[in-house]
C-alpha positions, 0 to 999 in steps of 0.5 A, spaced: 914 726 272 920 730 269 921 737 273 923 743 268 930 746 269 931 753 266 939 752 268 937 746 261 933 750 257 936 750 251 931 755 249 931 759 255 938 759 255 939 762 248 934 767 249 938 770 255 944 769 253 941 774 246 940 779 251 946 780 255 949 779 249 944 786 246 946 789 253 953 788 253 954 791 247 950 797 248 953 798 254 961 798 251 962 793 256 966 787 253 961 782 249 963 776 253 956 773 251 957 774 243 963 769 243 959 764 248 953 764 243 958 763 237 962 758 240 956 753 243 951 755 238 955 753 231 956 747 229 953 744 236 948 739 239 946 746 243 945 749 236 941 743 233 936 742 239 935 750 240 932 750 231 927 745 235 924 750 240 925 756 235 922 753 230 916 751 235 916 758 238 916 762 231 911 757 228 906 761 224 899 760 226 897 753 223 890 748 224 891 743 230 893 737 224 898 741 222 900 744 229 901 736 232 905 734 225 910 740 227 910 737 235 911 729 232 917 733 228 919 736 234 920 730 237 923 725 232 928 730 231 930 731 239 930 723 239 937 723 234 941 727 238 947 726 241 943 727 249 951 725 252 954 731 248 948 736 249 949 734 257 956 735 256 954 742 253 950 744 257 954 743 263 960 747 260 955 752 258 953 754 264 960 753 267 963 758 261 956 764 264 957 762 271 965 765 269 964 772 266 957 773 269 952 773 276 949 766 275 943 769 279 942 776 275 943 772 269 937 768 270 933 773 274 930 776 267 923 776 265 922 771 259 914 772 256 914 765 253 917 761 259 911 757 259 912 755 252 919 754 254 918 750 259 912 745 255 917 744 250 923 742 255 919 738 258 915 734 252 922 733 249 925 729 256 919 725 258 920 723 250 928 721 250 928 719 258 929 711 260 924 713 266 917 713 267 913 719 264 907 722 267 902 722 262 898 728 265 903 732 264 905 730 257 898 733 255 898 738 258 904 740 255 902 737 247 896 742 249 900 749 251 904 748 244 898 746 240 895 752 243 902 756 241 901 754 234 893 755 233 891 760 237 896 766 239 898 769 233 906 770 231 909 777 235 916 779 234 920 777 241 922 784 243 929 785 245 930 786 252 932 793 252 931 800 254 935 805 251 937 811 255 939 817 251 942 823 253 944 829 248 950 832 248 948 840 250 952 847 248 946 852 249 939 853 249 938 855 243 943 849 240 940 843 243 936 840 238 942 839 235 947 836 239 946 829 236 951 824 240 947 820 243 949 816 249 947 809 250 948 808 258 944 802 259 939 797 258 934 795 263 931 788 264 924 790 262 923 789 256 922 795 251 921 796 243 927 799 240 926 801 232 923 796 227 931 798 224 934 798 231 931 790 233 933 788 225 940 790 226 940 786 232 937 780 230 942 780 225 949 782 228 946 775 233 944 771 227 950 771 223 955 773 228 959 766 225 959 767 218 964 774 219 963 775 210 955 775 211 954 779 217 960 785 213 956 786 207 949 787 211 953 792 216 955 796 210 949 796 206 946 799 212 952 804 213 951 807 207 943 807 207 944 811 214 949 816 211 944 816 205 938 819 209 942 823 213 945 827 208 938 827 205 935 830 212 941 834 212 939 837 206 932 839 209 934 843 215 935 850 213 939 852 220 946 852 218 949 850 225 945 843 224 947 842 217 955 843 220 953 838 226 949 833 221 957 834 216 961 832 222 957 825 223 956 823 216 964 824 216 965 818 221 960 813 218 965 809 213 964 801 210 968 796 214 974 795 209 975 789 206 981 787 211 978 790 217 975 785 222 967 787 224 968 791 230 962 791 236 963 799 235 960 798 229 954 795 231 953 800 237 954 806 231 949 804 228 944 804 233 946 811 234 944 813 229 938 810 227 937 814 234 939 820 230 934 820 224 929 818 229 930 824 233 932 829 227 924 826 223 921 828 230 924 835 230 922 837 223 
C-alpha cells in the first residue's frame, strides 16, 4: 500500500509555497518563496509533474469516459518522467524551505483539496512503483479523481490570505480620506480578496520567470488603475479628497523599459485596487 507524503506532493507543495509566497509579499518581508518556485518550478520535472496535478485539479466538468481519458493521460505521462531527478528535486526543495522557513508552520496550513491531492499522489506512485499495489486503494483513488472531474463543479482556489487594512487618520472629519492602506498580514484562513487582486496575483506567480510578459501585464494594469482613480477622483466633489486622490495618482508610474519589476509594484497595486474598492463603497 503506498502511504501519501505531503512532504512530496507536488501538488501540495506548489500550492504552499504560492501562499507564503502571497504573504511574503503582502507582508513586505523578503519573498524567499518567489525565488524557490522560480528556480524549481521552471524547466523542472517538479514542473512537469505538477502541470499533471494542475491539470487534474483544474479540469473543467466532464462525462466519466472523458474524466477516465484525463486520469490514463495522467499516468502515461507521470511514467516518463525522470523519477531519479524529481527524487533529487524534491529532497532539495524541501531542504531550500526547510532553510528560510519553519517546516512545521509552512505545512500546518489548511489545503481544501488535500484529498484530491492525496489521490493523485497516490494513484500516480502505485502506477510507477516496482512494489506491490493495493488494488482497493487504486480505486478509491481513480474514484476520488473521476468524482473531481464529473460531479463537483470547477471553483477558483481562493489565495490563502486575509487582508488587514487600516487607514491613515488626520481627524474625524477627514477620515474617509485617508487612503494609505496598511497591509499588515495574512492569516492562514482562507479568505477572498477582490476578483482584480486574486488575478493579479495569479499572474505575478504564473509568469514570475518570464520578467518581459510579467512587465507588460504590470504596467497595463498601472495605467487601467490610474484610469479609474483619476475618473473617481473627478466625481467626489470634496476638494481635500481630490488633493489626496492627486498625491496618489502622482506614485502610480509604468515600470521603465530598464527597470527591473520590483515586489513593490505588485504590493502598489494591490493597495489600490483596495483604494477604489473603498473610494466605490464611500460614494
Amino acid at each position: 500500500m503506498i502511504k501519501h507524503s505531503k512532504y512530496k506532493n507536488t501538488g501540495i507543495l506548489f500550492e504552499l509555497l504560492v501562499r507564503q509566497a502571497t504573504s511574503d509579499l503582502m507582508s513586505k518581508k523578503d519573498p524567499q518563496a518567489v525565488k524557490i518556485i522560480k528556480k524549481y518550478f521552471s524547466n523542472t520535472e517538479l514542473n512537469r509533474e505538477y502541470n499533471l496535478y494542475n491539470t487534474v485539479l483544474n479540469s473543467p466538468k466532464l462525462n466519466e469516459s472523458k474524466a477516465e481519458m484525463l486520469i490514463s493521460t495522467i499516468i502515461d505521462q507521470a511514467k516518463k518522467l525522470d523519477r531519479e531527478r524529481l527524487g533529487k528535486e524534491k529532497y532539495n526543495l524541501i531542504k531550500e524551505i526547510k532553510k528560510h522557513y519553519s517546516i512545521e508552520d509552512f505545512f500546518k496550513t489548511k489545503v481544501d483539496t488535500y484529498k484530491v491531492y492525496g489521490a493523485i499522489f497516490t494513484l500516480i506512485e502505485s502506477q510507477v512503483s516496482k512494489q506491490y499495489s493495493n488494488t482497493k486503494q487504486i480505486i478509491t483513488n481513480k474514484l476520488t479523481l473521476l468524482e473531481h472531474v464529473t460531479k463537483e463543479s470547477l471553483t477558483e482556489r481562493k489565495v490563502a490570505s486575509k487582508v488587514v487594512e487600516e487607514f491613515m487618520k488626520e481627524d474625524k472629519e477627514i477620515r474617509s480620506l485617508a487612503y494609505k492602506i496598511l497591509i499588515e498580514k495574512f492569516n492562514d484562513k482562507y479568505s477572498d480578496l477582490s476578483t482584480e487582486q486574486k488575478d493579479l496575483l495569479k499572474e505575478y506567480i504564473n509568469n514570475i520567470s518570464d520578467t518581459v510578459q510579467l512587465k507588460t501585464y504590470l504596467n497595463t494594469k498601472l495605467l487601467e488603475v490610474k484610469s479609474e482613480i483619476s475618473f473617481l477622483k473627478e466625481s467626489i466633489k470634496d476638494k481635500t479628497t481630490q488633493i489626496k486622490l492627486a498625491e496618489v495618482l502622482n506614485f502610480i508610474k509604468p515600470i521603465g523599459p530598464k527597470e527591473a519589476v520590483k515586489d513593490e509594484t505588485l504590493v502598489g497595486l494591490m493597495q489600490y485596487y483596495q483604494l477604489i474598492q473603498e473610494i466605490k463603497e464611500l460614494k
